[in-house]
C-alpha positions as CSV (number, residue, x, y, z in Angstrom):
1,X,-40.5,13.9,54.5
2,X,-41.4,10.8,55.9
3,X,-40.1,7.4,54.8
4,X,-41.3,4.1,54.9
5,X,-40.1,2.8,58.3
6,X,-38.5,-0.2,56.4
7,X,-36.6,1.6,54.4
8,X,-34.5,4.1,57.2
9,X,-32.5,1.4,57.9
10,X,-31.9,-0.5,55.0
11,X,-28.0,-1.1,54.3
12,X,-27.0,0.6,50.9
13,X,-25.3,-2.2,48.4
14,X,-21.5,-2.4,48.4
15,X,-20.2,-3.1,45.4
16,X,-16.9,-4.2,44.7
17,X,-14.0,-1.4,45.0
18,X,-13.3,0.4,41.4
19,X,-9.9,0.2,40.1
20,X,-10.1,4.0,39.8
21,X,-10.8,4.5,43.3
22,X,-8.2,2.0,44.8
23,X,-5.2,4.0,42.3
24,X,-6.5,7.7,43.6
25,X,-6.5,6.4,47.4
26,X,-3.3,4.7,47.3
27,X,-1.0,6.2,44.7
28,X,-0.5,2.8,42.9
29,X,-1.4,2.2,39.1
30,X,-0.8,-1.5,39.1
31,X,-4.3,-2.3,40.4
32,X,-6.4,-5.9,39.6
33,X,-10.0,-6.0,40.5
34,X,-11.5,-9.7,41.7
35,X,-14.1,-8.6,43.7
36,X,-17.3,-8.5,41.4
37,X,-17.1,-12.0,39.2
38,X,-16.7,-9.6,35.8
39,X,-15.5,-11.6,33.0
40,X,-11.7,-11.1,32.9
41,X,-11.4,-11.6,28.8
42,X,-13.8,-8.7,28.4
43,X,-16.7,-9.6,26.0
44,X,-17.0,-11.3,22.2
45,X,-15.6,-9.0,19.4
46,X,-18.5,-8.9,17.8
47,X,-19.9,-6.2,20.3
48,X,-18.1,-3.4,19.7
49,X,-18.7,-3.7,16.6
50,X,-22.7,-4.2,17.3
51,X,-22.5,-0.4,19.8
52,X,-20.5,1.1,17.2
53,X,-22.7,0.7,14.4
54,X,-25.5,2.0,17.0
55,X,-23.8,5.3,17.9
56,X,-25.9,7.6,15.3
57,X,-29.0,6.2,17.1
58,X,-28.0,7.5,20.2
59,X,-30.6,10.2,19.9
60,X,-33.2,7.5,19.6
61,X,-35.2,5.6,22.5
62,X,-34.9,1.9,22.5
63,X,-37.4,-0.4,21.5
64,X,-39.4,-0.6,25.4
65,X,-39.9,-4.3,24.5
66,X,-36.4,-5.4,23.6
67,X,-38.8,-7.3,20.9
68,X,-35.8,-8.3,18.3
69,X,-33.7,-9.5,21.7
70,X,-36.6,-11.0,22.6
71,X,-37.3,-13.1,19.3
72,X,-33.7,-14.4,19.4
73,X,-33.0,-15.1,22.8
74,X,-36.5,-17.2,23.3
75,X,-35.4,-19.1,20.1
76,X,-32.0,-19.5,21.4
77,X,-33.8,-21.0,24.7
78,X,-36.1,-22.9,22.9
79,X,-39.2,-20.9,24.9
80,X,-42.5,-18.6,23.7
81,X,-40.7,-14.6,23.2
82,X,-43.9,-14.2,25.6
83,X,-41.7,-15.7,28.7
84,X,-38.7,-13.7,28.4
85,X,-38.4,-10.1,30.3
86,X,-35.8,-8.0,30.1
87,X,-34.3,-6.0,33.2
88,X,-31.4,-3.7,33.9
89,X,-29.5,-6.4,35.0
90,X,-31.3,-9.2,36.7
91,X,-30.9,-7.1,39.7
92,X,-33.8,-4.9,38.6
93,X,-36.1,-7.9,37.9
94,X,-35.2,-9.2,41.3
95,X,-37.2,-5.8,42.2
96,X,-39.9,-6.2,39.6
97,X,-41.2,-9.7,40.9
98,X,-41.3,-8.4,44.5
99,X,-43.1,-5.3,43.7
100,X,-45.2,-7.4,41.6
101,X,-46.2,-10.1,43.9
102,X,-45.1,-9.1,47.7
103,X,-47.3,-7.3,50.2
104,X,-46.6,-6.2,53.6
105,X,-46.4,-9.1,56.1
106,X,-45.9,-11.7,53.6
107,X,-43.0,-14.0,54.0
108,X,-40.0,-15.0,51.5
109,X,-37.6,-18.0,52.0
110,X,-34.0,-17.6,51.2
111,X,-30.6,-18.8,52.4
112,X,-29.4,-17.0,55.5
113,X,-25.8,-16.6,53.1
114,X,-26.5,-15.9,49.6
115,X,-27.3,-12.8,47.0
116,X,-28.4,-10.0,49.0
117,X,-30.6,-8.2,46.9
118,X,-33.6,-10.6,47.6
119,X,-33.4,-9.6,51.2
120,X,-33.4,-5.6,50.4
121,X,-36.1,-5.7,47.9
122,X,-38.1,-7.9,49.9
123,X,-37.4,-5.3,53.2
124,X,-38.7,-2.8,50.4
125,X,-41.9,-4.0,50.2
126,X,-42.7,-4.7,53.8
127,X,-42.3,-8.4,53.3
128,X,-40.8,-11.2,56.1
129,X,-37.4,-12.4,55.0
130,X,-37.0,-16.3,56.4
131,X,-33.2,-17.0,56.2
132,X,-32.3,-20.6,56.3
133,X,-28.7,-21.4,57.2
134,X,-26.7,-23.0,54.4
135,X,-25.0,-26.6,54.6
136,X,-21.9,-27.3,54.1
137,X,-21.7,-24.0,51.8
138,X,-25.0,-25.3,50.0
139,X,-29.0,-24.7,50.0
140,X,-30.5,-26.6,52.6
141,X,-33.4,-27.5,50.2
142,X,-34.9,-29.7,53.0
143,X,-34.6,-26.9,55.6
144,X,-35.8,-24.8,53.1
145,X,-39.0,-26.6,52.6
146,X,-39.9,-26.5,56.0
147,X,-39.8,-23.0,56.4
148,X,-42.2,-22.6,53.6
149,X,-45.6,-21.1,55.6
150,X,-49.0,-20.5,54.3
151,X,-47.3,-17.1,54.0
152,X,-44.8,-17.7,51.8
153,X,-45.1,-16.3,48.6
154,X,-41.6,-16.8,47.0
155,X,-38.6,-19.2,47.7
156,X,-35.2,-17.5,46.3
157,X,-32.2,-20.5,45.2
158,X,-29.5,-19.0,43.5
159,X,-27.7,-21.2,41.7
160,X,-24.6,-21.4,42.3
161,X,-24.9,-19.9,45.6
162,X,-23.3,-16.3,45.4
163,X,-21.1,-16.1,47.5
164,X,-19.9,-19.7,48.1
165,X,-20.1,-20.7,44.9
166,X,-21.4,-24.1,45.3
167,X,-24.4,-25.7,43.5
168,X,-28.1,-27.8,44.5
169,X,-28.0,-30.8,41.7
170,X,-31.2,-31.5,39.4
171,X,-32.2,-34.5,41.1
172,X,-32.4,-32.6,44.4
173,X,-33.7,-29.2,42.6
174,X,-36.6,-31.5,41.4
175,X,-37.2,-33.5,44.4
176,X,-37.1,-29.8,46.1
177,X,-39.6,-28.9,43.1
178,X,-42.1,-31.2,43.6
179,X,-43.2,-30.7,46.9
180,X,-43.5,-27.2,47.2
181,X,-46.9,-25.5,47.1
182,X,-48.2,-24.9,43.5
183,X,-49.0,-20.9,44.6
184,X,-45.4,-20.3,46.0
185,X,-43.2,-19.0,43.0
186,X,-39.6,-20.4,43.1
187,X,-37.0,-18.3,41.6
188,X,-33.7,-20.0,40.4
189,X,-31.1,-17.4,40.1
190,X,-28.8,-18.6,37.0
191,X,-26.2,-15.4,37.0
192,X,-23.7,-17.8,36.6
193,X,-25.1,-20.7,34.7
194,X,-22.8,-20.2,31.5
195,X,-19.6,-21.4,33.8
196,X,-20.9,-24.7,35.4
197,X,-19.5,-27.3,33.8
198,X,-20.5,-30.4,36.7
199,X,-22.9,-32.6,34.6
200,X,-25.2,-33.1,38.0
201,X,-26.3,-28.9,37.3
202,X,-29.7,-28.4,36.3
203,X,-31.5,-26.7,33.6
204,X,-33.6,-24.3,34.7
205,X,-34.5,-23.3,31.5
206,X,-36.1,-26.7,30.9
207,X,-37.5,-26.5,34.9
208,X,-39.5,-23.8,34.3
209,X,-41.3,-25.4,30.8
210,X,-41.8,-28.4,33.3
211,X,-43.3,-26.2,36.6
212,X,-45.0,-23.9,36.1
213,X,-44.6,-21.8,39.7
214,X,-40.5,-21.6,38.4
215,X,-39.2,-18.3,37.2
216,X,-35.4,-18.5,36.1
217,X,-32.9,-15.3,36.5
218,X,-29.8,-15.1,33.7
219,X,-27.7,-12.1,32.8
220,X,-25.6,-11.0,30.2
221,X,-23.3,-9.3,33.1
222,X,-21.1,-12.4,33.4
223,X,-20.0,-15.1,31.1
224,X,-21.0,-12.4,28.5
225,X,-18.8,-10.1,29.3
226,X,-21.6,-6.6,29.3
227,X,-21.5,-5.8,33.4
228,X,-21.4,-1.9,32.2
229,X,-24.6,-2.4,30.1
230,X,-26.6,-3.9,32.5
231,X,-28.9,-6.4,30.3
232,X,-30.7,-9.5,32.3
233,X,-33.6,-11.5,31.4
234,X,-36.4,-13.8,33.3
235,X,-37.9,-16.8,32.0
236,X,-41.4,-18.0,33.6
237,X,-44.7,-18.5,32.6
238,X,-46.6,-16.0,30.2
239,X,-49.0,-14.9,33.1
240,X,-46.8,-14.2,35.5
241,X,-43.7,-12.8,32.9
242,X,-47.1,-10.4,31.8
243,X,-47.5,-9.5,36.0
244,X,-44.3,-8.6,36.6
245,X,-43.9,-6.8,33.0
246,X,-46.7,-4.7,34.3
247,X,-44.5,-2.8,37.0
248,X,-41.5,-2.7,35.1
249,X,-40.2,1.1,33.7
250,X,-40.5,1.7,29.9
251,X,-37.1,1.8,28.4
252,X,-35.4,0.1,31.0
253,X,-32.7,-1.5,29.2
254,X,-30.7,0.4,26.5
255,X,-30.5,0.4,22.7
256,X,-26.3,-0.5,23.2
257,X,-27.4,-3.2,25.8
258,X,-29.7,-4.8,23.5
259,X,-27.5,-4.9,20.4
260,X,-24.5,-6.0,22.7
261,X,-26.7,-8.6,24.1
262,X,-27.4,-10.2,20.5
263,X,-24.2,-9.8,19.0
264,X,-22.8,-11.5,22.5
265,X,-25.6,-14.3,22.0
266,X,-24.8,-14.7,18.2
267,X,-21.1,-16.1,19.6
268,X,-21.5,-18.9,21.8
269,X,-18.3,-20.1,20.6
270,X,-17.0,-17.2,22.6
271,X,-18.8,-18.2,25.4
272,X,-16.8,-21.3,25.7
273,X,-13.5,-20.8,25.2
274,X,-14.7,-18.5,28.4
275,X,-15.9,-21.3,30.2
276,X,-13.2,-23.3,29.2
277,X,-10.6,-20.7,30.2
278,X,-12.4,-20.1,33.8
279,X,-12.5,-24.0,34.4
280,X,-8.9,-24.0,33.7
281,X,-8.6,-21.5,36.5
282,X,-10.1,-23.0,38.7
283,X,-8.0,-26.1,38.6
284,X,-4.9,-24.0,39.0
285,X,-6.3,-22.0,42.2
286,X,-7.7,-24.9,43.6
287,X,-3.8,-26.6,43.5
288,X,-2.4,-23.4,45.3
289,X,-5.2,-23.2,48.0
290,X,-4.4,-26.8,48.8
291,X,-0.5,-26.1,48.9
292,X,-1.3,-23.4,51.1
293,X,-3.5,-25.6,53.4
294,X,-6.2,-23.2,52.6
295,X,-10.2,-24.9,52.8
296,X,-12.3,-23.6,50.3
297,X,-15.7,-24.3,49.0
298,X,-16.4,-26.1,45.4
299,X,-16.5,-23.4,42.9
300,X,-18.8,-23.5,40.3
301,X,-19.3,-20.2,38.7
302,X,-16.8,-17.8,38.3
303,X,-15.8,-17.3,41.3
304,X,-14.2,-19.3,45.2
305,X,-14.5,-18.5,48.3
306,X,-11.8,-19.7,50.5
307,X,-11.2,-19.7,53.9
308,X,-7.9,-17.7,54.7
309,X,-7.7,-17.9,58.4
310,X,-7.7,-14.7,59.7
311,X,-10.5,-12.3,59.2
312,X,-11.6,-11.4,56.0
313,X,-11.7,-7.7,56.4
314,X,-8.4,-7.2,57.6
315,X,-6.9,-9.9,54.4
316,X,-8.7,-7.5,52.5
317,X,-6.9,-4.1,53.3
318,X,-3.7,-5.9,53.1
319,X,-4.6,-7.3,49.8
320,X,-5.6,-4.0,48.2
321,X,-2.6,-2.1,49.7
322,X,-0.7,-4.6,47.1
323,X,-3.2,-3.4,44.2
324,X,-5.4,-6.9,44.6
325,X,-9.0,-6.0,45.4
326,X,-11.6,-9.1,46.7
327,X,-14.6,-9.2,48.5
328,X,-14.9,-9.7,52.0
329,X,-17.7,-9.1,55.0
330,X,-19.9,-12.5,54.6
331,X,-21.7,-12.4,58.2
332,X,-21.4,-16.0,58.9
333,X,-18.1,-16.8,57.3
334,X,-15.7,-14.2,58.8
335,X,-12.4,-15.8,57.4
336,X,-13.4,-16.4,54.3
337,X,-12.9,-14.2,51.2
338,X,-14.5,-14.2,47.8
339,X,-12.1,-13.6,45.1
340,X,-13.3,-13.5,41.3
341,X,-11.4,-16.5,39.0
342,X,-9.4,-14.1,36.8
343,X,-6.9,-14.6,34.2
344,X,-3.8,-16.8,34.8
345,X,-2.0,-13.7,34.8
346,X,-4.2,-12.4,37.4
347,X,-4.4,-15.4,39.1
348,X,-0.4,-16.2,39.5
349,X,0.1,-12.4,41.1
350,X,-2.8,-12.6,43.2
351,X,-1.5,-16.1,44.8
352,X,1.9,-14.8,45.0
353,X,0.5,-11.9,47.0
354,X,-1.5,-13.9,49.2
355,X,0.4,-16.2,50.5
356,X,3.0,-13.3,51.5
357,X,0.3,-11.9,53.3
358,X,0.0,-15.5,55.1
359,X,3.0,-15.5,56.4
360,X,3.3,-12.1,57.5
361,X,-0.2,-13.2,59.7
362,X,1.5,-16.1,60.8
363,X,5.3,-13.9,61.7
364,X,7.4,-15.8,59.2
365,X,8.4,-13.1,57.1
């Protein structure tokens, strides 16, 4: 069998380490995962009771158009229910809209550090990936510009930046906005937008009513609390929502992921005593990096990524041999590790076992 020759050596996603697998390999039960930015308070109560009162449909396919999802959420946003698509995950509509719009040879503007799923897909479909290095941590929106080409076809921002964290402000998003050519789609990856809470963060809900080349990228994964039921949604234009619904799988998100996802919409009060809890957080990890002398970039999801001075992948084997599991490996940044904001309980052990690991780096223990 032959395979497309872009595909042969395409890396295969790492996700973070299970708990499960860290426990079998090491003998240790006492095991916290921060490596992929899950919600540490689990999700609103109000789900479980939503998937338990869906368990005798379990025989039953789910509605292909998430249409009652749909109805809610686009009145919840405030847009037409014919912008809103539904994905497993907003990984899968990442896919969609470069099957949808990408041909071989065409070229795709992204950070050279950022979500690496608009790289693969793109390498999927034949497509030219231009990576433009970050600044300071952040989209180099200028930069960005510049490499657009009568090529280009989309320009990827995620926002914040996964894996640094940090965030492009409204006033430069638009500035950005309204000078890039009307045919090149702009995708603002929002997987995190529930957290922000700088004032300066832009709507991108409200961007895309205003141009009409932007297509915005949430998820119920995160701040929601449903990572296991994979539920994500795009917001764009009706013509270009209806392109890129016309390559998507029927039944691609489940009858437990769409009641989950409007029970967890129906309880935004939820939502923010998550946000509030995570901002919280991120005050009291921010005050141990800097008694530890530790640099770290301004977090605004749910998420930092600090700079621990040694390589990454060696802090992370001796973190998860104390039963602490974080992300490491980010090309340009080998020092720096990505650890999920977790509870303050999580949080206080996971300090306590850095910093030993600091100064057994540095000989002092």
């Amino acid at each position: 069998m032959q395979p497309k020759p872009q595909v042969v050596n395409l890396p295969v996603y790492q996700p973070g380490k299970p708990v499960e697998e860290v426990q079998r390999e090491l003998g240790i039960t006492e095991v916290i995962k921060l490596a992929s930015n899950e919600n540490p308070y689990g999700t609103s109560p109000k789900v479980r009771a939503a998937i338990e009162s869906e368990m005798s449909q379990m025989h039953i396919y789910p509605d292909g158009a998430a249409s009652e999802l749909t109805r809610v959420l686009s009145g919840h946003l405030g847009v037409n229910p014919n912008q809103v698509i539904f994905g497993c995950g907003s990984d899968e509509i990442i896919a969609l809209i470069t099957r949808a719009f990408l041909m071989p040879g065409d070229e795709t503007v992204m950070a050279d550090q950022t979500f690496s799923v608009y790289k693969s897909n793109a390498d999927i479909e034949g497509a030219v990936s231009i990576e433009v290095p970050l600044k300071d941590g952040i989209h180099h929106l200028s930069a960005m510009l510049e490499a657009i080409s009568e090529r280009t076809k989309i320009v990827w921002i995620c926002n914040p930046n996964n894996p640094t964290g940090t965030i492009v402000s409204s006033a430069e998003l638009r500035s950005f906005l309204d000078l890039v050519p009307q045919h090149v789609m702009v995708v603002l990856d929002e997987a995190y937008a529930e957290y922000v809470t700088d004032s300066a963060y832009p709507d991108g809900i409200a961007l895309a009513s205003e141009y009409k080349n932007v297509v915005v990228l949430r998820t119920f994964s995160k701040i929601y609390g449903l990572a296991a039921l994979r539920i994500g949604y795009g917001v764009g234009e009706p013509e270009v929502i209806k392109l890129i619904n016309q390559v998507r799988e029927p039944f691609n998100t489940t009858r437990f992921g769409q009641v989950a996802a409007l029970a967890a919409l129906g309880d935004q009060e939820y939502v923010k005593e998550c946000r509030d809890k995570n901002a919280e957080q991120i005050k009291f990890l921010n005050k141990e990096f800097d008694r530890l002398g530790l640099k770290y970039f301004p977090a605004h999801g749910n998420f930092i990524m600090v700079d621990v001075r040694v390589l990454a992948v060696e802090m992370f084997q001796i973190l998860l041999k104390q039963g602490v599991i974080i992300r490491a490996g980010f090309g340009k940044y080998p020092n720096h590790i990505r650890v999920t904001v977790g509870s303050a309980e999580q949080n206080r052990r996971f300090i306590a076992v850095l910093e030993q690991a600091l100064r057994q780096e540095q000989g002092e223990v």
